[in-house]
Steps between C-alpha positions, in 0.01 A plus 500: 500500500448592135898485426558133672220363324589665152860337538322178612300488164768580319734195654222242480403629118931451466432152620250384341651630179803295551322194580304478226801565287686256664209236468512561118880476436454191720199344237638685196898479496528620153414838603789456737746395245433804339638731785824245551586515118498863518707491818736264350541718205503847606594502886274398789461872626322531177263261506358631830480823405275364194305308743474764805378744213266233322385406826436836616307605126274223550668271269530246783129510559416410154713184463265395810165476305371155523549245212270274387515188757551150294303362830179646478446415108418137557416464160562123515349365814620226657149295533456566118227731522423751233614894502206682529364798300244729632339686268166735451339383153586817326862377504469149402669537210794623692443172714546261241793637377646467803370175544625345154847675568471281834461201322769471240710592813360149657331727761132398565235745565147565588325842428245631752259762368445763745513505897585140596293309728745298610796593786814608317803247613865568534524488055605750354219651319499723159241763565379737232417808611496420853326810627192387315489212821402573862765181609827470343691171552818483724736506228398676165580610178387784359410537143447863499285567202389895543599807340674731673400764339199463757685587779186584710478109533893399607354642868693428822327199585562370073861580556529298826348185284788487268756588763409158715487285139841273484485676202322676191475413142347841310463545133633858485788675539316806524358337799827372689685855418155595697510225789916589503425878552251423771766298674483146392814319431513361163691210571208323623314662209462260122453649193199302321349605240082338487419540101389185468774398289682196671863558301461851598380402895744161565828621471416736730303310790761194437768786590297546818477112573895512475584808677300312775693186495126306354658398221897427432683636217467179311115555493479814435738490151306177389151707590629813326801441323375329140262842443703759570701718270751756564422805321832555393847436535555827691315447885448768774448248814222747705232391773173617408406579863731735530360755255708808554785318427348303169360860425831669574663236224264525236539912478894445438456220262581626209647205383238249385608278808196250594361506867476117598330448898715334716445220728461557893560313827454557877916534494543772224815363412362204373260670313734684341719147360209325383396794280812459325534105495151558355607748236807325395282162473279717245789656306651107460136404420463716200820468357636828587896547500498789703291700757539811705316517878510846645335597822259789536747697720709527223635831344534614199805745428454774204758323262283149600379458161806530299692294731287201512470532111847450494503221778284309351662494131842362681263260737358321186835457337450119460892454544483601889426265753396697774248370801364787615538921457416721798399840446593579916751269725321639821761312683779376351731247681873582621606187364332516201711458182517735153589270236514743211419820374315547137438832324173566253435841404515684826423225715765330741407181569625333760459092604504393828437187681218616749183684446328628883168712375199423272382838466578476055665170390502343158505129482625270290318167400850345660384624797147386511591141619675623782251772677182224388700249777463737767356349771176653643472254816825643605428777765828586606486885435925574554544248173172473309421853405445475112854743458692299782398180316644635185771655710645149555513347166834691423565353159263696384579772237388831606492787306459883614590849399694796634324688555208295650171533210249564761452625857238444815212683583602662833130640561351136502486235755624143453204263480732232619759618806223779641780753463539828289702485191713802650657202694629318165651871419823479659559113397456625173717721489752272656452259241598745243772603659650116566400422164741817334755386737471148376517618132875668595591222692408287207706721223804489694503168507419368175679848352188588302548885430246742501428407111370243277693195449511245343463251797250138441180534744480293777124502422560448077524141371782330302348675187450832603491742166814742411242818535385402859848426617543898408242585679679342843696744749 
């Protein structure tokens, strides 16, 4: 009997795997389009191996944490009545701040001090601390405002709390890395930090409101957008509730690159697009001609340094109009075009008319224009991706390098697609290799030898200089 039933676990555990995996592709079919771009590029055989192994490492279990659910944050009600905010009086402070936040939103609220008298409705309520109340509303947020250095007090029964909240706001990262390790899923976990400081506090609960569909992306730029500041013209794009991975990137910068946190949504795709439509709208803001996005899965090669010295220097030559430089082409089109080849120092340039990864661009204030249009109401996740939208717009001017600046963090996991970065290893490689192909194909044609020439730039205007003709190949 012990053998039969064994095999019967085993087939019904099988089962329900695949179900639940085939209930998420079905809600989330940008996790799918990852697996058919892989097959279309590298052989359908492939791709199932990658997914039979993922699947069998656990990787398809993780992609099935639950999101946060835009349904159960009825932050505006329908009958008009305020959010409400439970609170002990110890953390009134807290209260208010959430409260004001509320209201520049448009978003009425009421604070209750301690346990309410009244019967909790179907609104959603924000709760902080919730294990400080006997009766928890329905549907709750959690402002999680303990230390986890006090572990004796995250008990079973606290842990449970902030499992059933639609989701939890906490003003550590000490504590998510802690509510992470213990099994939480940080996607339904919001970084916000409680100093009382409301420029330091709105960006970051305004981020929540939009990851959450409260507020549109219109609201949140005209809430957030006149006070903030990039830090510099140099931006590691990095999701503070993902701390290993912010952590991770701040040990290799050696660089002086900025960490800026990036913007969120129930569809991580979205997220992702909005960060940059809302970094680009800052870099046109202040006046900046150029700015370089990198992700925090980048890496850094040992000659990094010199090379983007050098990058740079040819990148600000004010007689080049480029639209953007990519560090990595992660998947570079077979019907993209090279439309020249330019030589500085030891770099080999190389402009092309599509750009298909985001993990170290440049862009140009040319460029700003076109990626602040993209359209945010526009779900459709085969066209709207930030890179497929930029994808299409073939007259831009792309440049790159051979070889590629940077590489991909195989030992991370994407934030976006729920797959390892080992899966983006092959396309990369294939996108080197087409790209080297393209560069022959492209010599031949044109007869550019394997020297410098003295051939005009595609990319250099009517009045490019003698010296920087010189520097073409």
């Amino acid at each position: 009997m012990g053998a039969p039933s064994t095999k019967i676990r085993k087939l019904a555990d099988s089962y329900a795997r695949i179900t639940a995996v085939a209930g998420y592709f079905w809600q989330h079919p940008e996790v799918l389009k990852g697996y058919f771009l892989f097959a279309r590029k590298l052989g359908l055989l492939n791709a199932l191996s990658r997914f039979s192994k993922s699947f069998r490492q656990g990787g398809a279990r993780r992609i099935l944490a639950p999101q946060v659910g835009t349904t159960q944050l009825r932050l505006r009600p329908s009958s008009g009545d305020p959010v409400i905010i439970l609170a002990m009086p110890c953390q009134l402070s807290a209260a208010n701040l959430i409260a004001n936040a509320l209201s520049r939103a448009g978003i009425a609220s009421r604070i209750i001090q301690g346990p309410s008298l009244e019967r909790y409705d179907e609104r959603t309520h924000f709760v902080i601390n919730p294990p400080a109340f006997v009766h928890l509303p329905a549907f709750y947020i959690a402002v999680q405002v303990e230390d986890s250095s006090k572990a004796d007090l995250f008990t079973e029964a606290y842990l449970q709390i902030l499992e059933n909240a639609s989701a939890i706001l906490d003003y550590s990262t000490a504590n998510i890395a802690f509510l992470s390790r213990k099994g939480l899923d940080p996607r339904r976990i919001f970084y916000l930090p409680l100093d009382g400081c409301p420029d330091n506090a709105d960006y970051f609960f305004y981020r929540f409101l939009l990851a959450t569909d409260s507020i549109s992306f219109g609201e949140f730029w005209h809430l957030t957008g006149h006070k903030t500041e990039l830090p510099s013209d140099t931006i590691c794009l990095s999701l503070p509730e993902y701390v290993e991975r912010t952590e991770g990137f701040a040990r290799d910068n050696r660089f002086g690159f900025s960490a800026f946190p990036g913007l969120r949504h129930t569809q991580s795709w979205i997220g992702c697009a909005m960060s940059y439509k809302y970094l680009i709208m800052l870099a046109r803001q202040q006046g900046l001609r150029q700015i370089m996005i990198c992700e925090d899965d980048v890496e850094f090669s040992p000659d990094f340094e010199m090379r983007w010295r050098d990058i740079r220097e040819y990148l600000n030559d004010s007689d080049i109009n480029w639209h953007i430089f990519s560090g990595l082409i992660a998947d570079l089109d077979k019907e993209a075009d090279v439309r020249g080849l330019y030589q500085f120092r030891d770099e080999q340039f190389v402009a092309v008319n599509k750009v298909m990864s985001m993990v170290f661009n440049v862009y140009s204030e040319r460029v700003y224009d076109t990626i602040a249009r993209w359209d945010e109401n526009n779900h459709d996740v085969t066209t709207n991706t930030i890179d497929r939208y930029l994808e299409r717009h073939d007259s831009l001017s792309i440049l790159t390098v051979n070889p590629f600046l940077v590489g991909h963090k195989e030992s991370h996991q994407s934030t976006i697609w729920g797959v390892e970065n080992t899966h983006y290893t092959p396309l990369i490689k294939a996108s080197n290799q087409l790209l080297k192909e393209k560069i022959l194909t492209y010599k031949k044609i044109t007869g550019v030898p394997n020297s410098r020439t003295n051939v005009r730039a595609s990319l250099c205007d009517a009045n490019t200089t003698p010296q920087h003709r010189d520097q073409e190949l």
